[in-house]
C-alpha positions in Angstrom: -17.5 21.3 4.3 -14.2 19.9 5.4 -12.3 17.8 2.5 -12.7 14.2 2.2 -9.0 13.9 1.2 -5.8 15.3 2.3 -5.5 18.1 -0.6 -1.3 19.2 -1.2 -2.5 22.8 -1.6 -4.4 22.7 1.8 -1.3 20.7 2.9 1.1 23.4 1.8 -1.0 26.3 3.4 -0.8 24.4 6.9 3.3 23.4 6.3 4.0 27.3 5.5 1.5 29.5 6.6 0.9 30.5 3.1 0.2 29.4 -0.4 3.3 28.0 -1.8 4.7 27.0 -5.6 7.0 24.8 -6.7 9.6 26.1 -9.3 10.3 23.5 -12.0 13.5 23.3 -13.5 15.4 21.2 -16.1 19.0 20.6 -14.6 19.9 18.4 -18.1 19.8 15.4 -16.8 18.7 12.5 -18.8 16.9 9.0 -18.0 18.9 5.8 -18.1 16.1 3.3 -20.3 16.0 6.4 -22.6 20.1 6.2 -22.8 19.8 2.5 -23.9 16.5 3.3 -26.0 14.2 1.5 -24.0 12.1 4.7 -22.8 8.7 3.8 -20.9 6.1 3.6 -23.8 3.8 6.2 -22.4 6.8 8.7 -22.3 7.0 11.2 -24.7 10.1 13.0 -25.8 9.9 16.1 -23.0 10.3 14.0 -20.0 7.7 16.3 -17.8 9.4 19.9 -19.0 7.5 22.5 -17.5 5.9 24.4 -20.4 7.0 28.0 -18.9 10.9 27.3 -19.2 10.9 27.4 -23.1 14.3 27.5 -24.5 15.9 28.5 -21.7 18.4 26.6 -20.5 20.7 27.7 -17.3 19.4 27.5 -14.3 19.7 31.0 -13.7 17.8 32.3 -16.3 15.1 29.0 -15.6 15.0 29.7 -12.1 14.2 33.5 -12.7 11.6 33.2 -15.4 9.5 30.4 -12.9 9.9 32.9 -10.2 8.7 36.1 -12.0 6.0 33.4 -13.7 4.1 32.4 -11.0 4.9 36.1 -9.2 3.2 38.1 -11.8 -0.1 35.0 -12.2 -0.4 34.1 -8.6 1.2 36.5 -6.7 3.3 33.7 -5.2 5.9 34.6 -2.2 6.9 31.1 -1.5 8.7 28.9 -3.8 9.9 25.3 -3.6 13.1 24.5 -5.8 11.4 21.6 -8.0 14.1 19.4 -10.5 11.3 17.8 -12.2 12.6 16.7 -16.3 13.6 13.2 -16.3 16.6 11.3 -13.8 17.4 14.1 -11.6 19.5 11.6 -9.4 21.1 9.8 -12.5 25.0 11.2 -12.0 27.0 10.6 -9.2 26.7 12.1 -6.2 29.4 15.0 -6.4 27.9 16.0 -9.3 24.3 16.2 -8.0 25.3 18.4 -5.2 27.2 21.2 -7.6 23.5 21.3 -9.3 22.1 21.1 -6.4 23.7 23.7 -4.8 24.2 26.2 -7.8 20.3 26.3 -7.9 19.2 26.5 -4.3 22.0 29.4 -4.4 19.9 31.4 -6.8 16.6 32.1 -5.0 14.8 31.6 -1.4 13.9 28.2 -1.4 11.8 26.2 1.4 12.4 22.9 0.3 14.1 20.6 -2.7 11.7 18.6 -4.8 13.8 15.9 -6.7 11.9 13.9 -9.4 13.1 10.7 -9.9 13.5 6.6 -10.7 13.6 3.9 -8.3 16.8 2.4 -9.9 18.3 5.9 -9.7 18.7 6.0 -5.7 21.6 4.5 -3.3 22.6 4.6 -0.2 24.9 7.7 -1.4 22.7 9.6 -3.3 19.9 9.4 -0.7 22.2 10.7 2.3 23.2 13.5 -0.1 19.4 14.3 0.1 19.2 13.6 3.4 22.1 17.1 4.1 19.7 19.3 2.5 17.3 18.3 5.1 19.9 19.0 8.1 20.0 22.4 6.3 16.6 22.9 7.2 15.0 22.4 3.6 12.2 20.0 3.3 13.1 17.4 0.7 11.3 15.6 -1.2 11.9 12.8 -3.9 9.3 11.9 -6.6 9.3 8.3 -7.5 7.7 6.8 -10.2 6.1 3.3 -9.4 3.2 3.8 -11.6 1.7 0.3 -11.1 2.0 -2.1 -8.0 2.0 -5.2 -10.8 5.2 -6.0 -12.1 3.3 -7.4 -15.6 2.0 -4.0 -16.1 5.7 -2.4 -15.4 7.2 -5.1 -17.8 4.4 -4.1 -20.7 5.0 -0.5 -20.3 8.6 -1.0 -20.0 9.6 0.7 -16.8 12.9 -0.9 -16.7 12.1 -1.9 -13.0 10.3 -3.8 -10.6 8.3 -3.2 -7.7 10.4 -4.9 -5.1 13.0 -2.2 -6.2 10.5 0.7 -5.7 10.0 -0.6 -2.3 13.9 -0.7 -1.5 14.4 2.9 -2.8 11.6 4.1 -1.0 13.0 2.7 2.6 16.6 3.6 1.3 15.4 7.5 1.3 12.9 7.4 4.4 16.5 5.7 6.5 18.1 9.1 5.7 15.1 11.3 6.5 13.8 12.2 2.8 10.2 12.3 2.3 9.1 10.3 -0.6 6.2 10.8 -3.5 5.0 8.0 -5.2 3.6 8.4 -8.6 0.5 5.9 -10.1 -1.0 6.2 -13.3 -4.5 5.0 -13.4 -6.1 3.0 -16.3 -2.6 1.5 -18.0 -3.5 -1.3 -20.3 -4.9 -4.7 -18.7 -5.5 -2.9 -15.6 -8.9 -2.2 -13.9 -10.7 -0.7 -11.0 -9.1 -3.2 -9.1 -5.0 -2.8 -10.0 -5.6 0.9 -9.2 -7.2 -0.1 -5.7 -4.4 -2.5 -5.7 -1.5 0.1 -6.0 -2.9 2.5 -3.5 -2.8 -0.5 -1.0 0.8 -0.6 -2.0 2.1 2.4 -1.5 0.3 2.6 1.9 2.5 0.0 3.0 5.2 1.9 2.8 6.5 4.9 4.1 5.6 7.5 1.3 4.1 10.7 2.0 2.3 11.7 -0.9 0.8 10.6 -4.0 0.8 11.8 -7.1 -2.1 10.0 -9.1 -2.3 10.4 -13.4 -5.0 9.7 -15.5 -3.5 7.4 -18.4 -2.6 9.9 -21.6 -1.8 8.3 -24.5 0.8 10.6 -26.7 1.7 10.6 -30.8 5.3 9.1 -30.8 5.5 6.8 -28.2 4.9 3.3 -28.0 1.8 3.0 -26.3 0.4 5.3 -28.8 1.0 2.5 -31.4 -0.3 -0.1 -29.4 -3.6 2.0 -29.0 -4.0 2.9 -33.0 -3.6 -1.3 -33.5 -6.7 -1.5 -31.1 -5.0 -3.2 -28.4 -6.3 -1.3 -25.7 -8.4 1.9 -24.9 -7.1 4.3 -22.7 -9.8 5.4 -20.4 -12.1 8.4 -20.6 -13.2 11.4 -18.0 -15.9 9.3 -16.4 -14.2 6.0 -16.1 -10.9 7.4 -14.7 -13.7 9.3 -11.9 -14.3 5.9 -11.1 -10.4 4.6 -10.8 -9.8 7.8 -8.9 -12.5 7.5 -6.0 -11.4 3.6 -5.3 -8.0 4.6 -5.3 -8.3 7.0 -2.6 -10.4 4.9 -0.6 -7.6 2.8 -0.3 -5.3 5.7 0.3 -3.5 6.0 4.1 -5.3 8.5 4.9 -2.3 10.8 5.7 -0.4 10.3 2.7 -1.2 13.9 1.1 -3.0 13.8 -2.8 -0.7 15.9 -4.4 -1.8 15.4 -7.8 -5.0 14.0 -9.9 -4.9 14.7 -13.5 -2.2 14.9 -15.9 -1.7 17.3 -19.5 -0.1 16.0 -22.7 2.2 18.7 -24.2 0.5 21.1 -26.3 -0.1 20.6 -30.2 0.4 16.7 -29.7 -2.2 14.6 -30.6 -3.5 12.1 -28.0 -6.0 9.7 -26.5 -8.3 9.9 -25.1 -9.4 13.0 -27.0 -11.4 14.6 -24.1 -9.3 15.0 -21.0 -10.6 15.9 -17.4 -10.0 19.3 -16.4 -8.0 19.9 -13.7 -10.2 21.4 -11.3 -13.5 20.0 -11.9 -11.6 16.1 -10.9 -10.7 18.0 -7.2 -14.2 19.1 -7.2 -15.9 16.1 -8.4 -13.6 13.9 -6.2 -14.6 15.4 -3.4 -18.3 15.3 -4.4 -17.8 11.7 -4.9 -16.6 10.8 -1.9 -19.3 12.9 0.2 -22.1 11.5 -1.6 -20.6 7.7 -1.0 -19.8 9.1 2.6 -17.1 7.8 2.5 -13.2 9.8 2.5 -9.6 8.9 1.6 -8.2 5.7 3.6 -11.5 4.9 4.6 -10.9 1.1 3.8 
């Protein structure tokens, strides 16, 4: 049965001829609300560390334990260089390219994965990008929108609005970098319409994937103290199913799904306390979809 939506892994096979994984590292960098302790209220104190790189800190000794990581559990071949904790574009440009360079030095990398914040790209910074491409690497920047509705990005504090997603968005695709956009689904005051509503955005534009989160709620940030005064309730397995399917109805239908679930850091307490699992939202997704007959962008 042929996928109702354009899966990343699928995506990756087709791109590389093979099963490929990203290798996530922390380069150091930091976030520019946090520096003026502001931080988005859902963020917690990690910034989106992958859990394999423990304590290590240089990129050498990250970049080799991620390698023989998903070597030894998935037999992987083909890796994707992935800066993924916090800013990774918030230092100027000579900077960025010393990082960039010292890592992409230290394996054999397809591509550059760069995670990060609308008000963290320029002109500058994005033709940097834009060299690795002429190098031959695919590149990629993450960009967090997270909502379309600039109320919901004041509440949660994101430190930026829309119209400036928009600009860094067409700022990157001018100098050839592919863009990801990132949405959380269920954030406080919004519905099954605000997540149709920011797929519809994002499909304006040119972004080539999409990176959707179900709404975790973590112990230590602000929106975890907003839920434990009862001012909202972050939704549950079945209702972010629903979110989900209208999102991706509304999807372009060749932005590629890169991501649907999210997982708070382990030992934290959060909300809700039952999450999705990861595998059974693909699978249900798809399930959804076939039995509305419907498919990603189909509206």
């Amino acid at each position: 049965m042929d996928e109702p939506f354009r899966r990343y892994s699928t995506w990756l096979v087709s791109r590389y001829g093979e099963r490929t994984y990203r290798v996530a590292v922390d380069a150091g960098f930091t976030c520019p609300v946090r520096e003026i302790g502001l931080p988005c209220a859902y963020c917690e104190q990690g910034g989106s560390r992958a859990a394999y790189l423990g304590d290590h800190r240089s990129l050498e000794d990250q970049i080799r334990r991620g390698i023989e990581f998903l070597s030894e559990r998935y037999d992987a071949r083909s890796f994707l260089l992935y800066f993924q904790a916090y800013s990774n574009t918030h230092a100027p440009a000579d900077e960025l390219r010393a990082v960039y360079d010292e890592a992409l030095g230290r394996g054999a990398f397809r591509g550059l994965i760069v995670a990060t914040r609308p008000d963290c790209i320029d002109r500058e910074r994005a033709a940097l990008l834009g060299e690795y491409g002429s190098r031959g690497l695919d590149v990629w920047v993450e960009l967090g929108l997270q909502s379309a509705d600039d109320e919901t990005l004041r509440r949660i504090s994101r430190g930026h609005t829309r119209a400036r997603f928009d600009e860094a968005v067409q700022t990157l695709h001018e100098y050839g970098v592919n863009v990801t956009a990132h949405l959380i689904l269920g954030l406080p005051g919004e519905g099954l319409d605000a997540a149709i509503a920011s797929a519809q955005h994002v499909s304006r534009l040119p972004v080539g994937g999409v990176k959707f989160h179900n709404l975790v709620v973590v112990e230590g940030t602000a929106l975890y103290e907003r839920y434990r005064a009862g001012e909202f309730e972050p939704p549950g397995p079945e209702r972010y199913r629903e979110l989900l399917v209208a999102a991706v109805e509304h999807l372009r239908e060749d932005i590629v799904v890169m991501r649907l679930t999210c997982d708070p850091p382990r030992g934290v307490r959060h909300a809700p306390e039952r999450l999705p699992d990861k595998a059974t939202v693909y699978r249900q997704l798809a399930h959804d979809l076939h039995e509305r007959g419907t498919r990603q962008g189909i509206y």
